[in-house]
C-alpha positions in Angstrom: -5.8 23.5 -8.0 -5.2 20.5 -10.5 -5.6 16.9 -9.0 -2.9 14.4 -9.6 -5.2 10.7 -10.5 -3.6 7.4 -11.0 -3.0 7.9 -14.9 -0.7 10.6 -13.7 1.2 8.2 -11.6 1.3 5.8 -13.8 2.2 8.2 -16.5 5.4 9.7 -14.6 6.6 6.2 -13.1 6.6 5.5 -17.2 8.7 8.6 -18.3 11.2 7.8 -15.0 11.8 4.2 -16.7 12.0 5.7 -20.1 15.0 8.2 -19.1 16.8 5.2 -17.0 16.3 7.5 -13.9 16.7 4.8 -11.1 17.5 5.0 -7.5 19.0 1.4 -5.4 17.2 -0.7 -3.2 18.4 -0.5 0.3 17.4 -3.2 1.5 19.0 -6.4 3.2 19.8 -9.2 0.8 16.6 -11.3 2.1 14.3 -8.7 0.1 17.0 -7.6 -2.8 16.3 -10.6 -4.2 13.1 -10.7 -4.0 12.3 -7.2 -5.5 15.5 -6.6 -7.6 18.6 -3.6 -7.2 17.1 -0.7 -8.2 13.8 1.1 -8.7 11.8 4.1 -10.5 10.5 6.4 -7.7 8.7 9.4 -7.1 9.4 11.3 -4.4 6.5 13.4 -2.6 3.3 11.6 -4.6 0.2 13.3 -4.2 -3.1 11.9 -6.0 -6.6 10.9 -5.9 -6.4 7.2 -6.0 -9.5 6.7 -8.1 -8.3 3.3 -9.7 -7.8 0.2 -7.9 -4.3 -0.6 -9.6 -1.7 1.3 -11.1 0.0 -1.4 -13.1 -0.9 -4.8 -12.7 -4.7 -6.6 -12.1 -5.9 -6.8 -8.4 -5.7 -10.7 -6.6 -9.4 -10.0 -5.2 -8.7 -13.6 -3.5 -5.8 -12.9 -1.9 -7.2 -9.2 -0.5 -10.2 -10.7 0.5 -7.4 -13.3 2.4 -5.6 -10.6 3.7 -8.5 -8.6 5.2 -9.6 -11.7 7.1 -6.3 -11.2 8.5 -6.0 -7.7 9.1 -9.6 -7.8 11.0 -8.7 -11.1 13.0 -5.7 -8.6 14.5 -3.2 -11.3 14.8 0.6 -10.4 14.3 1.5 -13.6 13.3 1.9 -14.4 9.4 1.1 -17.5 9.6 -2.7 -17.1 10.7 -3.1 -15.7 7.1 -5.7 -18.0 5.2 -4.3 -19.6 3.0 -0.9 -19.0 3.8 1.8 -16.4 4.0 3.6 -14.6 0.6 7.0 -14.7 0.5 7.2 -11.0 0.9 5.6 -11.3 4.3 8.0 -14.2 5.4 11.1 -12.1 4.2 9.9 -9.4 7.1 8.6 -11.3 9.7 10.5 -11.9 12.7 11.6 -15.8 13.6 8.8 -16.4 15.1 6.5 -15.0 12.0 5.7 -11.6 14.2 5.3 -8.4 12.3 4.2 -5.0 13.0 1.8 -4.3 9.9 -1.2 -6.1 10.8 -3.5 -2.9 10.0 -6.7 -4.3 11.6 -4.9 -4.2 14.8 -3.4 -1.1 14.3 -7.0 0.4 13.8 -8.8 -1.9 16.2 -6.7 -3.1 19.0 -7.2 -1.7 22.1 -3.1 -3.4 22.1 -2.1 -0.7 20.2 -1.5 2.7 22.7 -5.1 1.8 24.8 -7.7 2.6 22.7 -9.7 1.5 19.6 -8.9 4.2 17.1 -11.9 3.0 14.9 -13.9 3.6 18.0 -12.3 7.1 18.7 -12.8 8.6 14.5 -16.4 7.4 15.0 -17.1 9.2 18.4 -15.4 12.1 16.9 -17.1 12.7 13.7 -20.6 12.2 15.5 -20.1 14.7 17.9 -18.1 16.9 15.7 -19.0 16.3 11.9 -16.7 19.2 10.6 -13.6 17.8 12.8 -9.9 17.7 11.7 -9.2 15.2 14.6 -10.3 12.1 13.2 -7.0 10.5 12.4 -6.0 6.7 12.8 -2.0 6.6 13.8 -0.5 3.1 11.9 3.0 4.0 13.1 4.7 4.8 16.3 7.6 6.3 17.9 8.5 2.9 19.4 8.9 1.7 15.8 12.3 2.4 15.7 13.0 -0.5 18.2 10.5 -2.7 17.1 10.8 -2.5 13.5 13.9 -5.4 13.5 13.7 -7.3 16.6 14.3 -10.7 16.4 15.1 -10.7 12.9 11.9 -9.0 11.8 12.1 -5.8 9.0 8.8 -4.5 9.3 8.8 -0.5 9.7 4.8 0.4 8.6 4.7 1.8 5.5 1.3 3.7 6.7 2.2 6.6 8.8 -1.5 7.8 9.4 -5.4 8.5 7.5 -7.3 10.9 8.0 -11.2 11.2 7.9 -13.1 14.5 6.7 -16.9 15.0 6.4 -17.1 17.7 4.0 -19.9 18.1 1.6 -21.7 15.6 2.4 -19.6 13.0 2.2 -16.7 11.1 3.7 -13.4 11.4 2.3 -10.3 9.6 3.3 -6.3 11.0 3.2 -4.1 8.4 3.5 -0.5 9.4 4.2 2.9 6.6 3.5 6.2 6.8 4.1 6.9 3.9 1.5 4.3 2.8 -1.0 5.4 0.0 -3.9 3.2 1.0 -6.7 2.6 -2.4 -8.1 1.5 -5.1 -5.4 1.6 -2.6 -2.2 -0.6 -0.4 -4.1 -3.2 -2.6 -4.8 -3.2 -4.0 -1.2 -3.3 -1.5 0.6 -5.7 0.7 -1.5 -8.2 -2.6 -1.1 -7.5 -1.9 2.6 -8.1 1.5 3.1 -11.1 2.0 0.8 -12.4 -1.3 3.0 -12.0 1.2 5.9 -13.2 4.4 4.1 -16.5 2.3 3.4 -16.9 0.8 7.0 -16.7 4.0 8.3 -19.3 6.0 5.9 -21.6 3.0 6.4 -21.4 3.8 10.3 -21.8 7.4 9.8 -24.4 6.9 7.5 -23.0 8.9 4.7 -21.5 8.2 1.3 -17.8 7.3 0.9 -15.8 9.4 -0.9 -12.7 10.5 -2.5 -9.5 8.3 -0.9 -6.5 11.2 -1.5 -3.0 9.3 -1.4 0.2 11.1 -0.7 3.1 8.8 -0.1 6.8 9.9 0.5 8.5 7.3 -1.7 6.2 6.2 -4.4 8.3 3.5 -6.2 7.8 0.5 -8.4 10.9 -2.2 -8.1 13.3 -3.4 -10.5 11.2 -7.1 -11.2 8.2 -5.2 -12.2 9.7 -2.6 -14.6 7.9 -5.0 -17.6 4.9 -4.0 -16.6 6.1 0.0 -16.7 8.3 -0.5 -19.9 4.5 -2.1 -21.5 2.8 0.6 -20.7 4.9 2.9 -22.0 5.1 1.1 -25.4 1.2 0.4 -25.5 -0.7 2.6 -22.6 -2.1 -1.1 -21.3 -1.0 -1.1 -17.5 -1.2 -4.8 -17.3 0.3 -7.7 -19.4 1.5 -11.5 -18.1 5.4 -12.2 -18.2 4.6 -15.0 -20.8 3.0 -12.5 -23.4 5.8 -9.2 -22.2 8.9 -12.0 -23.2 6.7 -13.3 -25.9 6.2 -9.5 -27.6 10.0 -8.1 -26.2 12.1 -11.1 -26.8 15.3 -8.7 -26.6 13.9 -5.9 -24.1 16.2 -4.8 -20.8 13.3 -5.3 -18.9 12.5 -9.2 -19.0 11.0 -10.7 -16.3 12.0 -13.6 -14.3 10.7 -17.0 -14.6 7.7 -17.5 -12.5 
């Protein structure tokens, strides 16, 4: 059975811009203009994310930032070191609540009344082979939780799955929404955090992390970065050097 990678990803994503094959952004006005109208998506994405980025370079200090967060299991934006981005603001509720803190999703005992970290472990040590060992992001309840107060935060993880096969740990992450430019990146920092944590505990090598994501997209103020590597096959280049080499392209970026 062939294996979709990130090049394939990144490859299709490309050949979507190329063809002008966009879908709109349904989203309220807060984050339309923030992200832009429209976007290139693929719909049912299956790969082996075995690169830490599709387009763009990783902000290791701001994962490292966000991780603090996600394992200090506060809901609140503003406990983020060094402050929240503006993408977190835009879905936070009034009060700076969201939903998507992952650390407490995975560690809270808040979140449905047990530690699901805890659970996986206990599973795979008493049953290596197991097809149990799943960590639930989401939740039924989402549906009236995701805007209360002003907040538009539905989880974009639905659920990962842990399998022990051949020796090693591998990790299935499943999405309902994935942004394949800065969500990517952040979440793939996250859940190969996770993936490691939880090898380490089991004594066993991490392996594999297989992503499959129901809207894989990339949004209309980071098509530069697609249109560039469909002209060069580099999947990262600054705004400064894309307007500097495309002074007439469709794609220019906004100012910074």
């Amino acid at each position: 059975m062939k294996t979709n990678n990130v090049s394939n990803i990144r490859m299709e994503l490309a050949r979507l811009l190329s063809a002008d094959s966009f879908t709109a952004v349904n989203r309220e006005s807060t984050m339309t203009s923030l992200v832009g109208k429209r976007t290139v998506e693929i719909v049912g994405a299956s790969f082996v994310a075995d690169d830490e980025a599709i387009f763009g370079k990783v902000d290791h200090d701001y994962v490292a930032r966000e991780e603090a967060w996600y394992d200090g299991m506060s809901r609140d934006v503003n406990d983020i070191p060094g402050g929240a981005p503006a993408v977190w603001k835009a879905i936070a509720s009034k009060d700076g609540t969201v939903n998507s803190n992952y650390g407490w999703a995975v560690y809270s005992y808040e979140n449905g009344g047990v530690s699901q970290h805890d659970e996986v472990l206990a599973e795979l040590r008493h049953n290596p082979e197991s097809r149990r060992a799943v960590i639930v992001y989401t939740r039924p309840s989402m549906w009236k939780e995701y805007n209360v107060d002003g907040r538009q935060d539905f989880m974009c993880t639905n659920v990962v799955q842990y399998l022990l096969r051949e020796g090693q740990l591998d990790a299935c992450v499943q999405m309902r929404s994935n942004d394949a430019v800065l969500g990517f990146k952040n979440d793939r920092a996250w859940q190969h955090t996770m993936l490691e944590r939880i090898a380490r505990q089991l004594s066993v090598p991490a392996g594999r992390l297989h992503w499959q994501v129901g809207s894989m997209h990339v949004y209309e103020r980071h098509f530069y970065l697609v249109d560039h590597f469909w002209r060069t096959g580099a999947h990262t280049v600054t705004k400064a050097r894309y307007r500097e080499l495309y002074p007439t392209s469709a794609f220019l970026p906004q100012e910074a």
